[in-house]
C-alpha positions as YAML, in Angstrom:
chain: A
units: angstrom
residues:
- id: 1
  name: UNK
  ca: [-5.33, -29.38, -59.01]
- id: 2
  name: UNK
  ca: [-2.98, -31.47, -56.68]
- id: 3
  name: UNK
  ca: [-4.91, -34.80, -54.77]
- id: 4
  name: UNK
  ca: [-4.76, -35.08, -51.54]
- id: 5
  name: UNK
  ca: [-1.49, -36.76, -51.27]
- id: 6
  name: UNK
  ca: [0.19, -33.63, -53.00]
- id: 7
  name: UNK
  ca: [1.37, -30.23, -51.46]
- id: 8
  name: UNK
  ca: [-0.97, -27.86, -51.23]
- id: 9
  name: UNK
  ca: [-1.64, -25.35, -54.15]
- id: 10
  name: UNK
  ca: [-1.93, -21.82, -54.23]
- id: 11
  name: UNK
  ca: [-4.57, -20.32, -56.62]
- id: 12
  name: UNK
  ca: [-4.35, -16.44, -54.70]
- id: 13
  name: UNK
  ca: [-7.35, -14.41, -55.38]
- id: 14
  name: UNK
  ca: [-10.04, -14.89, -57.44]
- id: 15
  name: UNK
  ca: [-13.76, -15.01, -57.25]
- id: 16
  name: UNK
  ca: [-17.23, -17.11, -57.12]
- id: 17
  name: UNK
  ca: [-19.83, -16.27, -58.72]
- id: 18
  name: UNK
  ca: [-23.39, -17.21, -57.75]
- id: 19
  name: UNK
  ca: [-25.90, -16.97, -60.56]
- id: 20
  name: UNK
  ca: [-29.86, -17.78, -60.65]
- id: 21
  name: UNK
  ca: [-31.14, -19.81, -63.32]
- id: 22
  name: UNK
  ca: [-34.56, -17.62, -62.59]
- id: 23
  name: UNK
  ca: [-33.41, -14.42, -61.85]
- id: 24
  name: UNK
  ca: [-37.00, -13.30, -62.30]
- id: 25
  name: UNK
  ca: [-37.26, -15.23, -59.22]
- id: 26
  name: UNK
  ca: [-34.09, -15.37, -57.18]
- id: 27
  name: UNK
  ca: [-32.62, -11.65, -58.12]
- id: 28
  name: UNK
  ca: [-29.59, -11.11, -58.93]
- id: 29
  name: UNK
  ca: [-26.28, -12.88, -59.13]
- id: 30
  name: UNK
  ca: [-24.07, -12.77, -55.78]
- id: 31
  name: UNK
  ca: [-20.11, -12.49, -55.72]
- id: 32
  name: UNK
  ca: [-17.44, -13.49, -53.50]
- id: 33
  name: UNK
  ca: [-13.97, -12.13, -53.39]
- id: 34
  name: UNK
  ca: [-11.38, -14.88, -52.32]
- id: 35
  name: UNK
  ca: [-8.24, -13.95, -50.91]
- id: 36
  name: UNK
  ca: [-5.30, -16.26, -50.95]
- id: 37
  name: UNK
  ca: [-7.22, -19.15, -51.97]
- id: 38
  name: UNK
  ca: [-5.30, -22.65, -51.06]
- id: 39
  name: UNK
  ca: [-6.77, -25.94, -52.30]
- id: 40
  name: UNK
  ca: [-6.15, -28.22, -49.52]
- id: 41
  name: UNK
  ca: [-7.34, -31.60, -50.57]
- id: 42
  name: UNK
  ca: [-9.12, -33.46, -53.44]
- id: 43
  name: UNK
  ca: [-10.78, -36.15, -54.12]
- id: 44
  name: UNK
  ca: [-13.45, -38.14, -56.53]
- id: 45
  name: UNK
  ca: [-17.15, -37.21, -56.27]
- id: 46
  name: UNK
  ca: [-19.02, -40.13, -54.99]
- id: 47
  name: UNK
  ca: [-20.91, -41.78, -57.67]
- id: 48
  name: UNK
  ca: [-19.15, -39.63, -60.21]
- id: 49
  name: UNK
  ca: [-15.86, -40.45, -60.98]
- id: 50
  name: UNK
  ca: [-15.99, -37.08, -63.70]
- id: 51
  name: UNK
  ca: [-15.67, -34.89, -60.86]
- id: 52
  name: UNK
  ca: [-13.86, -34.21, -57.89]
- id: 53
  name: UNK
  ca: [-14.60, -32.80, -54.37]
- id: 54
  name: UNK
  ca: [-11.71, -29.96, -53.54]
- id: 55
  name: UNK
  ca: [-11.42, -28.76, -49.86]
- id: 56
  name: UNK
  ca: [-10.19, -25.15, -50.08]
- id: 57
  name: UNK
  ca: [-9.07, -22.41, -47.29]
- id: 58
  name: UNK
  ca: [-9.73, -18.93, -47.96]
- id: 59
  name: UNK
  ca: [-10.47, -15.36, -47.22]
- id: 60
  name: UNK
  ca: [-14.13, -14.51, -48.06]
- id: 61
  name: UNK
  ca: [-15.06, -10.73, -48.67]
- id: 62
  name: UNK
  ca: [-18.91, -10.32, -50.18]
- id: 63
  name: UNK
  ca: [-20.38, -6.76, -51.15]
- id: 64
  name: UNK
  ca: [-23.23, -6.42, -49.47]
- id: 65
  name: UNK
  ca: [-24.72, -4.99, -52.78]
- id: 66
  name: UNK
  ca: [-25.37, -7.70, -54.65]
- id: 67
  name: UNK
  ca: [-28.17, -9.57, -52.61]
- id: 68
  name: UNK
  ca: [-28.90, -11.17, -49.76]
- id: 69
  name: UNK
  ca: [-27.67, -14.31, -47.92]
- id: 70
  name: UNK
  ca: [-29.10, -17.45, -49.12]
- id: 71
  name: UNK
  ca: [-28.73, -19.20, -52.10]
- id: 72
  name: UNK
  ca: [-31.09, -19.56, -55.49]
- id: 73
  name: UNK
  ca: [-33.32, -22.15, -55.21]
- id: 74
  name: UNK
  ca: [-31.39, -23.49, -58.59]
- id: 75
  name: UNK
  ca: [-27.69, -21.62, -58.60]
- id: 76
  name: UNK
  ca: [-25.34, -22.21, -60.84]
- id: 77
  name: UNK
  ca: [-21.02, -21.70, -59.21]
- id: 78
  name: UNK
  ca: [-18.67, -20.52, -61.18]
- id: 79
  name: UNK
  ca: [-14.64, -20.04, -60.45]
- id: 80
  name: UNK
  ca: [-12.46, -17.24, -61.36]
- id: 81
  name: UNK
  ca: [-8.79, -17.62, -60.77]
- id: 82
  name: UNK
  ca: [-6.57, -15.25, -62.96]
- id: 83
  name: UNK
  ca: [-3.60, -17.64, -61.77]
- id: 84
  name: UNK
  ca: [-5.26, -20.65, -64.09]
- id: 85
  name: UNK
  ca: [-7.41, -18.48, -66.37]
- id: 86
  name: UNK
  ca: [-7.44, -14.91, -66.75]
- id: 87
  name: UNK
  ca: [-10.61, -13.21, -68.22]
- id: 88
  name: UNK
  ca: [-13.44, -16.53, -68.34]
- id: 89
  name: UNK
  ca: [-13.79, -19.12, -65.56]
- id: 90
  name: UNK
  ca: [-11.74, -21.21, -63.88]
- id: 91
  name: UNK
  ca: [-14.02, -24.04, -63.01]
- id: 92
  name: UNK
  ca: [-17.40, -25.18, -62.12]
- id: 93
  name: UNK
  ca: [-19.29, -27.01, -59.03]
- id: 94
  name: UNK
  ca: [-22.46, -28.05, -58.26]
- id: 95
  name: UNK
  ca: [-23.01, -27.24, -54.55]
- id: 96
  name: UNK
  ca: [-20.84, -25.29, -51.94]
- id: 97
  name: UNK
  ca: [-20.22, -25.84, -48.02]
- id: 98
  name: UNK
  ca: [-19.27, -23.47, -45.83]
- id: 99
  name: UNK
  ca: [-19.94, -20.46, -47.92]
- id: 100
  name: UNK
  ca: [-23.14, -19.15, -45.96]
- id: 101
  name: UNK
  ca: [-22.07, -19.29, -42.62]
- id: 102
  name: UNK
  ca: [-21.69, -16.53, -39.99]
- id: 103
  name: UNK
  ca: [-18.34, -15.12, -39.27]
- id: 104
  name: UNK
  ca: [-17.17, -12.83, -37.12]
- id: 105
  name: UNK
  ca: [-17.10, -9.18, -37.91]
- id: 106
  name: UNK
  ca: [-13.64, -7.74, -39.32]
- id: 107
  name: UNK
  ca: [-11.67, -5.69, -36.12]
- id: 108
  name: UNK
  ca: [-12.14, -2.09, -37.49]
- id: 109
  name: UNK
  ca: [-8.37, 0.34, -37.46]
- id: 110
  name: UNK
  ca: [-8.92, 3.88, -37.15]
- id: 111
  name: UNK
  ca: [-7.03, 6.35, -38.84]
- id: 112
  name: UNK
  ca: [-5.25, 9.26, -36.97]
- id: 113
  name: UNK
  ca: [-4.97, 12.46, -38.50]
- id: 114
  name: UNK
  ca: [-2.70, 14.68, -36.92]
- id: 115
  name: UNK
  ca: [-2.25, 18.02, -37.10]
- id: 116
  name: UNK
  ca: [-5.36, 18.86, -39.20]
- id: 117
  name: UNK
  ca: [-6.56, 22.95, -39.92]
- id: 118
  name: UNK
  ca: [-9.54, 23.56, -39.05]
- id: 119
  name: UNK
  ca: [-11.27, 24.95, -42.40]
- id: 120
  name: UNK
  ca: [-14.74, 25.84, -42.96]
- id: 121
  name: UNK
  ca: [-15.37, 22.65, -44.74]
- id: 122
  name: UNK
  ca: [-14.13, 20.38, -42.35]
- id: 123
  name: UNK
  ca: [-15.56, 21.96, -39.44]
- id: 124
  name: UNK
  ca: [-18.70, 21.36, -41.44]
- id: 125
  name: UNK
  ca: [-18.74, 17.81, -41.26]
- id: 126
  name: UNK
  ca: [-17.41, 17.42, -37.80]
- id: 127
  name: UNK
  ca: [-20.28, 19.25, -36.40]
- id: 128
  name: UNK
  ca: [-23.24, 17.21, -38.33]
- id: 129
  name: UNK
  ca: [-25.11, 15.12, -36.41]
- id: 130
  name: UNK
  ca: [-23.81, 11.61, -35.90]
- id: 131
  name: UNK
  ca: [-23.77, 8.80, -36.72]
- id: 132
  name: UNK
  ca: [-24.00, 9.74, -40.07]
- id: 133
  name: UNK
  ca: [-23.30, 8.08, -43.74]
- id: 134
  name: UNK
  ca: [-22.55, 9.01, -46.87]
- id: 135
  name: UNK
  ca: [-20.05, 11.60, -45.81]
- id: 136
  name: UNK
  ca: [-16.86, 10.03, -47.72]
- id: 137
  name: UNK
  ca: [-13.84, 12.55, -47.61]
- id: 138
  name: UNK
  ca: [-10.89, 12.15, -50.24]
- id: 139
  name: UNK
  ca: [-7.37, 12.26, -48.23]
- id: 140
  name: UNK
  ca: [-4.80, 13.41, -50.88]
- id: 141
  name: UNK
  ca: [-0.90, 12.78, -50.18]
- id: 142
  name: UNK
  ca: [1.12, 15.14, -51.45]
- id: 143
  name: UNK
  ca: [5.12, 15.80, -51.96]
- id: 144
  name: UNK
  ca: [6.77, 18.65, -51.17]
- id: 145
  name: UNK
  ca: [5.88, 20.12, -54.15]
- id: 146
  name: UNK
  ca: [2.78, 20.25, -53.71]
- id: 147
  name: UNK
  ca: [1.86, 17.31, -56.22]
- id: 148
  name: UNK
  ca: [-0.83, 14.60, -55.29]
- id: 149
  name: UNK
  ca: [0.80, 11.30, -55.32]
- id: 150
  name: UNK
  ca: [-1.82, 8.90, -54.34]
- id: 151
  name: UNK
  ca: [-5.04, 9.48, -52.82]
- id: 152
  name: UNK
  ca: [-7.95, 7.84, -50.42]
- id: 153
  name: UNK
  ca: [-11.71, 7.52, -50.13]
- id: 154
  name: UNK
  ca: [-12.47, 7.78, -46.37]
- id: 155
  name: UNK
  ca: [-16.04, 7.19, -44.74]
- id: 156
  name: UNK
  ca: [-16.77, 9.57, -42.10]
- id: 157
  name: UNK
  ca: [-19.34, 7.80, -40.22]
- id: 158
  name: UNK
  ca: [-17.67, 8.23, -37.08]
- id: 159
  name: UNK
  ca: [-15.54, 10.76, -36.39]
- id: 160
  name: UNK
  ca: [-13.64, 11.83, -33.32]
- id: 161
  name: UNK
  ca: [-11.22, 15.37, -33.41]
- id: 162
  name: UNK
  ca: [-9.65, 17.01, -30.26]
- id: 163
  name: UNK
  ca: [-7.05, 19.72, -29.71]
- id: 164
  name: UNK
  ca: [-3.77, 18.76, -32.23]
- id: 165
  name: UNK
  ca: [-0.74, 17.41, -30.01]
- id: 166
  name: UNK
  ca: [1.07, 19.86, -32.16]
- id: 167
  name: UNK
  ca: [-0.88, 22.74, -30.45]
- id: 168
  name: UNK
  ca: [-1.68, 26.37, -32.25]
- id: 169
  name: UNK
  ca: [-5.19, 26.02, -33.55]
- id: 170
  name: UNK
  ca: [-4.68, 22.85, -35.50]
- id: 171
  name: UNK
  ca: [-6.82, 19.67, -34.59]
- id: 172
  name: UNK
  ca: [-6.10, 16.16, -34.54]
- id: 173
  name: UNK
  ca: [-8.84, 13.99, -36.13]
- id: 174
  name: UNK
  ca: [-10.03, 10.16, -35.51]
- id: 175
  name: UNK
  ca: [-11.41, 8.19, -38.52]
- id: 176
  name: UNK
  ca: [-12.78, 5.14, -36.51]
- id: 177
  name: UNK
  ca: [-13.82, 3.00, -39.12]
- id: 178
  name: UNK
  ca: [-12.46, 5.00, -42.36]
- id: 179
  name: UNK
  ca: [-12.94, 1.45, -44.82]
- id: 180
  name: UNK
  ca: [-11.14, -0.83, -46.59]
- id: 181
  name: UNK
  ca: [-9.87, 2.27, -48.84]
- id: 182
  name: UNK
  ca: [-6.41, 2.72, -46.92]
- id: 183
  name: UNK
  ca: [-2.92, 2.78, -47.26]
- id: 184
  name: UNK
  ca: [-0.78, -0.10, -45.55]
- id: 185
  name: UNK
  ca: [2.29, 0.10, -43.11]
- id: 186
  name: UNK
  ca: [4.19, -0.25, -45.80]
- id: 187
  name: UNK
  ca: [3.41, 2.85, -47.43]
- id: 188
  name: UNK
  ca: [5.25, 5.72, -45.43]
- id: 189
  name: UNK
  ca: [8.84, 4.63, -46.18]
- id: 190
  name: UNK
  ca: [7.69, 4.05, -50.35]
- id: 191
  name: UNK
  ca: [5.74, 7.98, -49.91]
- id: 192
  name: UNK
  ca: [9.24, 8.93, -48.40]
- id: 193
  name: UNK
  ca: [11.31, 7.57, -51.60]
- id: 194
  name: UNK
  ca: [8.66, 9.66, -53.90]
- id: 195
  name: UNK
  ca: [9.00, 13.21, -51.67]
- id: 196
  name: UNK
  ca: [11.02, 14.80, -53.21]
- id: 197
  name: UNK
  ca: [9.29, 14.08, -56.53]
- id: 198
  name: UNK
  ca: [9.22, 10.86, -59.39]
- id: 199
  name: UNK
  ca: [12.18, 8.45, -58.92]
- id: 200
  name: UNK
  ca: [14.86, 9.40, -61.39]
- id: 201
  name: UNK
  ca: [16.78, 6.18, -61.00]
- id: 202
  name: UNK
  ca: [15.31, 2.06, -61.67]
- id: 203
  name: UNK
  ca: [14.96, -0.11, -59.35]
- id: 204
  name: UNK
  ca: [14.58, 1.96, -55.92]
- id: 205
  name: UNK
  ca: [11.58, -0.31, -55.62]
- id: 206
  name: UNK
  ca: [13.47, -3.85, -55.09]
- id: 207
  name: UNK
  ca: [14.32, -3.01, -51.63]
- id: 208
  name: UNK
  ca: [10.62, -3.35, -50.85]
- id: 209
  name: UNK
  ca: [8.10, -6.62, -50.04]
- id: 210
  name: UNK
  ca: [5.24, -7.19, -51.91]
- id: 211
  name: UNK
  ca: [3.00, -4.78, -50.17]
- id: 212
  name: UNK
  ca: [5.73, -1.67, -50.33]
- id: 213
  name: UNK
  ca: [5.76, -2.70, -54.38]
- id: 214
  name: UNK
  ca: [2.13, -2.78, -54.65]
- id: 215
  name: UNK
  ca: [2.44, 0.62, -52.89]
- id: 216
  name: UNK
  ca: [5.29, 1.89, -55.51]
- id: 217
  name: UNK
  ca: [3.03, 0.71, -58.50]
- id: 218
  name: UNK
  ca: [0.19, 2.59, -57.23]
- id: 219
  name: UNK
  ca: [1.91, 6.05, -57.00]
- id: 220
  name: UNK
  ca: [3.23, 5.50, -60.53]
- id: 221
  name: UNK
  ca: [-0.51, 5.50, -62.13]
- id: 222
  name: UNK
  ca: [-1.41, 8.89, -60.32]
- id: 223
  name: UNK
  ca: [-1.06, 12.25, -62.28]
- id: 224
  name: UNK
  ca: [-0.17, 13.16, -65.90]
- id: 225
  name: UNK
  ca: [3.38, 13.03, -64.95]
- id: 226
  name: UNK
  ca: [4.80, 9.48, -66.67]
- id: 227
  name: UNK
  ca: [7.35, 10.04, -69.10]
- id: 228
  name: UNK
  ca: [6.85, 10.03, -72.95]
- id: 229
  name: UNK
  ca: [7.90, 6.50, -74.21]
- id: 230
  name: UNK
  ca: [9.67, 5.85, -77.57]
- id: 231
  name: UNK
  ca: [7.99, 3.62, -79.87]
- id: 232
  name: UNK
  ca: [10.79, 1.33, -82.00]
- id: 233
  name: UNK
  ca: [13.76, 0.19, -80.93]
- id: 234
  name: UNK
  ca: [15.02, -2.86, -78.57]
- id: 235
  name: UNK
  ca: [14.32, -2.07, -75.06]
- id: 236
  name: UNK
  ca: [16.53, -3.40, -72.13]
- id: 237
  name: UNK
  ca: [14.38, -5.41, -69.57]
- id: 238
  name: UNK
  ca: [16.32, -5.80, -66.31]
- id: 239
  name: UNK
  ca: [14.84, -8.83, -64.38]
- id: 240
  name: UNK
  ca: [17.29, -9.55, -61.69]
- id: 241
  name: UNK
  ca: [14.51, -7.97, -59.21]
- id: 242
  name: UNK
  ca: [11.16, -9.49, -60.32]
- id: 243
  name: UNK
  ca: [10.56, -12.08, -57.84]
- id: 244
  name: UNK
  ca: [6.50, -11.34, -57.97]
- id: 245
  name: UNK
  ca: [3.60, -9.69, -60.17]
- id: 246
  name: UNK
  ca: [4.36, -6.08, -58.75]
- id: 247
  name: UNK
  ca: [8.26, -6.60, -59.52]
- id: 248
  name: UNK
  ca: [7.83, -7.49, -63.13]
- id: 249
  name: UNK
  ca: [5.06, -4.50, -63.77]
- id: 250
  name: UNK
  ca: [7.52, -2.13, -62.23]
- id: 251
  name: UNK
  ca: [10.71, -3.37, -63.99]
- id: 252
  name: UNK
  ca: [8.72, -3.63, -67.68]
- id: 253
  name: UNK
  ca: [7.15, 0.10, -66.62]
- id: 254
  name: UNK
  ca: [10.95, 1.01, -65.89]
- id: 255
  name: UNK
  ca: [12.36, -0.15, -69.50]
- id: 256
  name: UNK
  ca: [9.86, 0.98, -71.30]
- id: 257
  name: UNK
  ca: [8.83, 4.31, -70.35]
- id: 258
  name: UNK
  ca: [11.63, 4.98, -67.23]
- id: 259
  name: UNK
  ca: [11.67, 5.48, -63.59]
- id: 260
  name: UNK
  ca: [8.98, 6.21, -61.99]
- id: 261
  name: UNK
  ca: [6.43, 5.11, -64.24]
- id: 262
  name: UNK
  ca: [4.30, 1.89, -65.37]
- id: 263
  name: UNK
  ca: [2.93, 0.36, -68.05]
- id: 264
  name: UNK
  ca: [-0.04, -1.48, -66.67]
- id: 265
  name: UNK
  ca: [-0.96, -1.72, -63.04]
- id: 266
  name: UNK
  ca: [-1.90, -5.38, -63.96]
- id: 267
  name: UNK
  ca: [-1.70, -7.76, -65.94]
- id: 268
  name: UNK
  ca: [-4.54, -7.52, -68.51]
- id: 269
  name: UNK
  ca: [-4.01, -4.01, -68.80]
- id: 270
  name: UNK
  ca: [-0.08, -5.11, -69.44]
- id: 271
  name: UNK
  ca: [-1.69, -7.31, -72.30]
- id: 272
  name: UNK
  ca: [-3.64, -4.37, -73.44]
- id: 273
  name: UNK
  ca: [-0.30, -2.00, -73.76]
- id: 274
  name: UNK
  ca: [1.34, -4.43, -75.45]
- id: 275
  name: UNK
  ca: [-1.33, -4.50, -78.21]
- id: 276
  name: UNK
  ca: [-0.88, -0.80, -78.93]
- id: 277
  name: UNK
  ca: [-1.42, 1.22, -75.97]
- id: 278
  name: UNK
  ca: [0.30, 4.23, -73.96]
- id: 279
  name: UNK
  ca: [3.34, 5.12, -75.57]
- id: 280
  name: UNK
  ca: [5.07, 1.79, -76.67]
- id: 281
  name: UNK
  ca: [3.39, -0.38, -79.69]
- id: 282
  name: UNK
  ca: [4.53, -3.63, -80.40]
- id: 283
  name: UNK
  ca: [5.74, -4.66, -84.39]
- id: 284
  name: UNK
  ca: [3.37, -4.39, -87.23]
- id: 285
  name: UNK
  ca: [2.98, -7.25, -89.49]
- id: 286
  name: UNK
  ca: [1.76, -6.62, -92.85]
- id: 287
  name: UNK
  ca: [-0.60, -9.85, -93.19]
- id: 288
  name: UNK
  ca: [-2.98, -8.41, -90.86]
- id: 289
  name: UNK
  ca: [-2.11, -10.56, -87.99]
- id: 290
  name: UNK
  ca: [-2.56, -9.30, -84.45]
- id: 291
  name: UNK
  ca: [0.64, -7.37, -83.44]
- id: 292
  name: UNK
  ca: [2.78, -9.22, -80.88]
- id: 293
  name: UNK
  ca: [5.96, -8.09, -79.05]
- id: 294
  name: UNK
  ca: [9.21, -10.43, -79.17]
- id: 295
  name: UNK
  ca: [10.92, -10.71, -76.11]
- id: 296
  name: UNK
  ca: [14.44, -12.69, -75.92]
- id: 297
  name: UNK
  ca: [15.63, -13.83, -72.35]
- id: 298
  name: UNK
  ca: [18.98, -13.33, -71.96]
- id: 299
  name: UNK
  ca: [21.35, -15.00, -69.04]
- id: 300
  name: UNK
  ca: [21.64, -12.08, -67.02]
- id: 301
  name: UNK
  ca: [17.70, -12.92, -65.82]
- id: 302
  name: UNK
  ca: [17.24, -10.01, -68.52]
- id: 303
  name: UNK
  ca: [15.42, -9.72, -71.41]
- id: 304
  name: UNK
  ca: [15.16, -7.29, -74.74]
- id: 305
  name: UNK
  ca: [11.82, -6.24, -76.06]
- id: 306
  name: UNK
  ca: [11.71, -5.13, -79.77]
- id: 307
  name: UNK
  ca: [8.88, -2.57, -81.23]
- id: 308
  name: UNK
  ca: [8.36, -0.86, -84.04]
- id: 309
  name: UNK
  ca: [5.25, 0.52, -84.87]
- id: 310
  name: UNK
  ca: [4.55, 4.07, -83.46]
- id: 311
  name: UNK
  ca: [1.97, 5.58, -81.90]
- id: 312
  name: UNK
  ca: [0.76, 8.76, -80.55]
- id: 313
  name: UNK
  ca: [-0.45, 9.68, -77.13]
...
């Protein structure tokens, strides 16, 4: 980590973990999501020059399931950055400041439905008794054929409808606070690009930021419609696009299985393909080695990926 004299460094999301050493006593452990962690200053612990102090800025999500809001009587932290360490911790502290404080409540965003018909089973639920939980709805979006492309868990604890702006008998329906569940701004130009069915041509998905290609990865991992990969063979990486996480998932789903499709949505489950997954295995070695992939950068910002070793699906 940099000292305080250094620029500041970005560790992105990761998590803290908050475990008992009597859970008997102090229940279960509690987690933290961080978003877009920043360590903004170190120093040396007082009195222990084997540690350091780090002052950090950060987005703090908790899930209200796992416990309540004070600490253990004897906790132990933990650290989970995937951008330092990906599946065991990142680090380890003693004590934590500014982690049980109060803070104000997120500003909910409704979601508009427009132009909704009135069937029997919605009708249902707009005419329960509110407020009301536990009524989750699953919003589908579909392409002209018909197909689901990606889909949404909704909470219908309060719901508004009224007459549809479109008029005839439909209805247009207000989600107030629908969840985190949601799709961002960025996905109704990426849904546009998938309309008329999956891409048929690589890299539509450069034009977009990181949010519209974390929108274009998620409609590739929805339906049984990803294209058969062939095992063996060199495969043609193009890289001139992959400027973040999203770009090089897309572009490695892209030469590997085609347009359109993925192959991982991350990347442990990347790491998992690699070692014999989906449709594309990596080379066999006869000493009974684990099987690893070669991949040769080329100066084109391209690279080839060799595998040999099929597999069925």
């Amino acid at each position: 980590m940099a000292d305080s004299t250094q620029l500041v460094r970005l560790l992105g999301d990761g998590m803290l973990s908050i475990e008992p050493v009597g859970p008997a006593n102090d229940g279960p452990a509690r987690f933290w999501d961080l978003e877009d962690t920043a360590v903004l200053a170190q120093w040396p612990t007082p009195g222990d020059p084997g540690r350091v102090d780090i002052v950090v800025g950060t987005s703090v999500r908790e899930d209200d399931f796992w416990g309540g809001k004070r600490l253990p009587s004897s906790p132990r932290f933990d650290l989970w950055f995937p951008s330092i360490r990906g599946d065991s911790p990142s680090g380890g502290c003693r004590s934590i400041d500014g982690l049980l404080t109060p803070r104000p409540l997120r500003p909910t965003r409704p979601v508009h439905l427009i132009g909704c018909e009135p069937a029997a089973p919605l009708l249902a639920l707009l005419c329960r008794p509110l407020p009301q939980k536990g009524d989750p709805i699953r919003l589908r979006r579909l392409d002209r054929h018909g197909r689901t492309m990606t889909g949404y868990r909704l909470d219908l604890d309060t719901v508004e409808a009224r007459p549809s702006v479109l008029g005839g008998a439909l209805i247009d329906v207000t989600i107030t606070d629908p969840g985190d569940d949601r799709p961002t701004p960025a996905a109704r130009e990426v849904w546009e690009m998938w309309s008329d069915g999956v891409p048929t041509r690589t890299n539509q998905w450069a034009q977009f930021d990181a949010e519209g290609r974390s929108e274009w990865l998620n409609l590739t991992s929805v339906g049984p419609y990803v294209p058969d990969g062939l095992s063996g063979g060199t495969y043609h990486l193009d890289g001139q696009h992959v400027t973040d996480r999203a770009g090089l998932l897309l572009a490695l789903g892209e030469a590997l299985l085609g347009p359109g499709s993925h192959y991982g949505r991350c990347l442990d489950s990347m790491t998992d393909y690699l070692g014999g997954g989906l449709s594309v295995a990596p080379r066999s070695h006869s000493s009974g080695s684990t099987p690893t992939s070669r991949a040769t950068p080329s100066p084109d910002t391209s690279c080839t990926i060799s595998t040999a070793c099929p597999t069925s699906r």
